[in-house]
N, C-alpha and C positions, 0 to 999 in steps of 0.2 A: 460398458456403454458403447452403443453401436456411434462411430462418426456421422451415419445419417440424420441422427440424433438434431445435430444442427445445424442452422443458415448459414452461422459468423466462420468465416476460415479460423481463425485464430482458438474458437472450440473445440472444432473438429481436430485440429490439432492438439489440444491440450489432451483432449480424452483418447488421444494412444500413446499416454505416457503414463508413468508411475511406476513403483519400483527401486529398489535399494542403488542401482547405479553401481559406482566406481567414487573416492575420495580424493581429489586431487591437490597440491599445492605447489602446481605448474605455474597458476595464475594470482595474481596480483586484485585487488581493489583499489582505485587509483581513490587517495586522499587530497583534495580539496581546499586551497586555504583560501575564502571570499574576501578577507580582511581588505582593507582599505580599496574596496571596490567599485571606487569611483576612476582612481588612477590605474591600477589595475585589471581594468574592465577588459580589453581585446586579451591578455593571455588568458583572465580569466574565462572568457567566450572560447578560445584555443583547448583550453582544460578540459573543461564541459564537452566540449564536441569531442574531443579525441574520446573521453572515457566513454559516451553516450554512443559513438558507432563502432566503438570496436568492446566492451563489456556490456554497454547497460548498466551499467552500477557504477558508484563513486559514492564518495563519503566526505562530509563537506567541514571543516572547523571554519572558524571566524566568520561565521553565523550569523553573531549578533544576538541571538536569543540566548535571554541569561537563565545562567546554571538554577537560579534559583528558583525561577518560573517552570524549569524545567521538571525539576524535583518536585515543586506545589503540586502540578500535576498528575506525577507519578503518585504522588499522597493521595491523590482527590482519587483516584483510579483506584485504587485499593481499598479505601475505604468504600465504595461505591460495591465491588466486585465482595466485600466482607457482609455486606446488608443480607436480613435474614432473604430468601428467595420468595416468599408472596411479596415484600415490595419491589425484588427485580421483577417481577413477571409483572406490576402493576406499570413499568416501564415498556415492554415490552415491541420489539421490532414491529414495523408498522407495515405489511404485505407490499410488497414491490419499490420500497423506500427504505434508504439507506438509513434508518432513525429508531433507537433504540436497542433495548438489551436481547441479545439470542444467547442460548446455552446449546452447542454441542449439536445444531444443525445446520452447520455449514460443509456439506458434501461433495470436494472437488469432483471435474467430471474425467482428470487422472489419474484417480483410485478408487472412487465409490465405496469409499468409506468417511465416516464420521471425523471431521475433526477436532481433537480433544481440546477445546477451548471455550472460553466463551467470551463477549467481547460486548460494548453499548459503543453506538454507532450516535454522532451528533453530524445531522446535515440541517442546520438552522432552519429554513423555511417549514420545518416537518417533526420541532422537537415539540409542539403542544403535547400536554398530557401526559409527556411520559419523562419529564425531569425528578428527580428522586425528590420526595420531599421533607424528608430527613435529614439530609444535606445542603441546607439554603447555599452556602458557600458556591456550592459546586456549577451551580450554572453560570455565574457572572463571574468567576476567574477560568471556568475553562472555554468561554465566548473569547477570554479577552485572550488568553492562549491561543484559541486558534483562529482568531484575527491575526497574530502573528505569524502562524505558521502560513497562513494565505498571505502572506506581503514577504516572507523569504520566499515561499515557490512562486510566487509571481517574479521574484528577480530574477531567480533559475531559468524560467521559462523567457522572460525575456532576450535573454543569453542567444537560448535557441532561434526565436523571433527574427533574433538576428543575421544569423547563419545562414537560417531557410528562406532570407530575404523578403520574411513578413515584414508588417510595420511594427517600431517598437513595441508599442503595447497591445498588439494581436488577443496573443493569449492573457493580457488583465481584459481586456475588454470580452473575452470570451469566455472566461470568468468570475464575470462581475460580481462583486462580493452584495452590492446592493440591490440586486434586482430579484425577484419572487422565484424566479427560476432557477435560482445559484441551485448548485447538487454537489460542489464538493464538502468530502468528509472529514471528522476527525474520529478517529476508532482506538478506544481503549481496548486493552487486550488483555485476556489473564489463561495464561494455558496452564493445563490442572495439572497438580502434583500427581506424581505417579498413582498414590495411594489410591486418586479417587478416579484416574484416566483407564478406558481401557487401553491393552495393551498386545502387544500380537504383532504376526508378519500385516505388510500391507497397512500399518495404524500410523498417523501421524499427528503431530502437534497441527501442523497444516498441510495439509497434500500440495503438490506443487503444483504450480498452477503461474499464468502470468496475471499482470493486476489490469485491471478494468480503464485505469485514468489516462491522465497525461503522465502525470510525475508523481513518485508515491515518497515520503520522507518519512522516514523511522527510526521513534528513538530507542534505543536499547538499555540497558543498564550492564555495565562491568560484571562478567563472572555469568551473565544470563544468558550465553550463546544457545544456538542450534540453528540459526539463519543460515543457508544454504543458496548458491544460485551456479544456473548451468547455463552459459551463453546459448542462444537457441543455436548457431553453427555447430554445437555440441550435443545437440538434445536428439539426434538421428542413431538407433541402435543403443549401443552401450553409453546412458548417460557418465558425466564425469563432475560430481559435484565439488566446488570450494568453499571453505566457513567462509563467513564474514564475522570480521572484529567483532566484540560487543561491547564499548566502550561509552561510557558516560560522558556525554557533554558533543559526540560527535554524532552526526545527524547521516542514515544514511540516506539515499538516493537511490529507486532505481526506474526507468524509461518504464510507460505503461502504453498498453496497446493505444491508446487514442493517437496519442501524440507520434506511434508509430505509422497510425493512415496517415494521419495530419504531415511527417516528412515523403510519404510514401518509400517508407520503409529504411529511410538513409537511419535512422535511429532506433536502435535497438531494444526492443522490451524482452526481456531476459525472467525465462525459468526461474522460480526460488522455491523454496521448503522451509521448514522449519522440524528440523528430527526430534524424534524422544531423545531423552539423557542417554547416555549409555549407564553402565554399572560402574564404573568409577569417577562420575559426576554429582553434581548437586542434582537430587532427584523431587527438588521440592518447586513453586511454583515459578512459572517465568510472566514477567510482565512487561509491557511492550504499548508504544502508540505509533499509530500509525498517521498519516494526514494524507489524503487523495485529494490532487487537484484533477476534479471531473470537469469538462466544459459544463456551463447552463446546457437547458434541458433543450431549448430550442438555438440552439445553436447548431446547426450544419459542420459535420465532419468531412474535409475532402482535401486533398494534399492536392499541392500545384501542377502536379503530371496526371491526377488525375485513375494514379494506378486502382484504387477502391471506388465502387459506387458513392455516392455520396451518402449517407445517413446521419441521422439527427443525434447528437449527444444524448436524448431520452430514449430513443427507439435503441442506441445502442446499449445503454446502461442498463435498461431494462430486461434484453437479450441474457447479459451475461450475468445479474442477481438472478433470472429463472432458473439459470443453467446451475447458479452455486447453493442457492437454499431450496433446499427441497420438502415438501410438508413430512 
């Protein structure tokens, strides 16, 4: 892929990357604990900022969101991702909208190649039509799931709000959970067993690539690793990737481009992957949710210095879905 390719710096960048790298376990993932985070709000503000400019990644316990709810939803995901394939497809992703089921056409623009997965995308204002209908359950516990995942990254974000000397609720109100133009996501994920993925140099469960949002939270499950991240200071030549934990009931974290114009850059959106098994791993499915807090669509992206043009959270989100699904 040629870098002319695209307007966004942050593309043009991604697409001269890809490639096996280097395995490193120099670095750390800084762990997170929010618990009683009303009296421990300033270190918790201190936590957040130190991991957020210097990795981009962190990994949060005392949450708040219970294990149990957490599990429902890995059950609803599976079962949903088990449904014969004419009623996935009768789900199916909706052109230029983060809404609904894709298989296996999600094409980084750091490898151009396929990634082995397939995944159904819920961004509320844009789920008509394509909620499974064999699964009544499934829409009204995972609305109420990911209302919650929107009120823990709103507190996140808050944190930041604070740092960058916005007003408290900047990013809820540029977020709004009720208003027509909300766009952030929640993304079920199911990457395919080997048996049925291809496989080869250059093939990835997900190509690397950075995420689209402000803040992106994902939950993993114990024993399902291959998440991978290369701080961008390290993404120049020989990349140098680190696992990240995969551990149940801990939520990770990592900075998304928006929220990187939004500090003008003091905040870090960080490289990640997700590799094949190797041969002495579990080589059967991995499943994963994601949650993206995207601004609303007409909400204006522009940091306080000023260093980015300004652009609209639609005109940007829009940029970066062309760039990653390809017909």
């Amino acid at each position: 892929m040629n870098t002319s390719d695209y307007t966004l710096e942050e593309l043009r960048f991604e697409s001269t990357l890809g490639g096996e790298g280097v395995e490193t376990n120099d670095r750390t993932v800084p762990l997170i604990d929010l618990s009683d985070f009303d009296n421990r709000r300033d270190a918790i503000v201190d936590a957040l900022w130190a991991a957020a400019t210097e990795v981009g990644f962190f990994q949060l316990t005392g949450h708040g969101l219970a294990q149990q709810d957490i599990d429902n939803a890995f059950a609803l995901s599976e079962r949903f991702f088990a449904l014969p394939e004419p009623e996935k497809a009768g789900c199916a992703l909706k052109s230029g909208l983060n809404a609904g089921w894709e298989f296996r056409t999600q094409k980084r623009p750091s490898t151009g190649t396929l990634d082995q997965k397939e995944s159904y995308q819920m961004t509320r204002p844009h789920m008509d039509g394509i909620w499974p209908a064999s699964l009544p359950e499934f829409q009204p516990q995972l609305l109420a799931f990911e209302r919650a995942c929107w009120a823990l990254g709103m507190k996140v974000l808050g944190c930041f709000a604070q740092r960058l000397g916005f007003a408290a609720d900047f990013f809820t109100e540029a977020h709004d959970w009720a208003q027509p133009d909300y766009q952030s996501t929640l993304r079920l994920l199911h990457y395919l067993p080997l048996d049925n993925a291809e496989t080869g140099p250059g093939i990835w469960r997900a190509g690397a690539h950075t995420d689209f949002d402000c803040l992106t939270m994902v939950f993993q499950r114990t024993g399902q690793g291959g998440l991978q991240l290369c701080p961008g200071k390290d993404a120049q030549g020989q990349q140098a990737w680190t696992s990240v934990p995969a551990r149940d009931g801990i939520i990770t974290c990592n900075i998304g481009d928006m929220l990187m114009r939004w500090s003008d850059d003091q905040l870090k959106s960080t490289l990640h992957r997700v590799r094949m098994p190797r041969a002495d791993e579990d080589r059967g499915a991995r499943y994963s949710m994601a949650f993206f807090c995207q601004a609303n669509r007409n909400v204006m992206i522009e940091g306080p210095q000023g260093k980015y043009p300004p652009i609209s959270a639609a005109d940007y989100l829009q940029q970066r879905i062309a760039a990653n699904f390809k017909p």
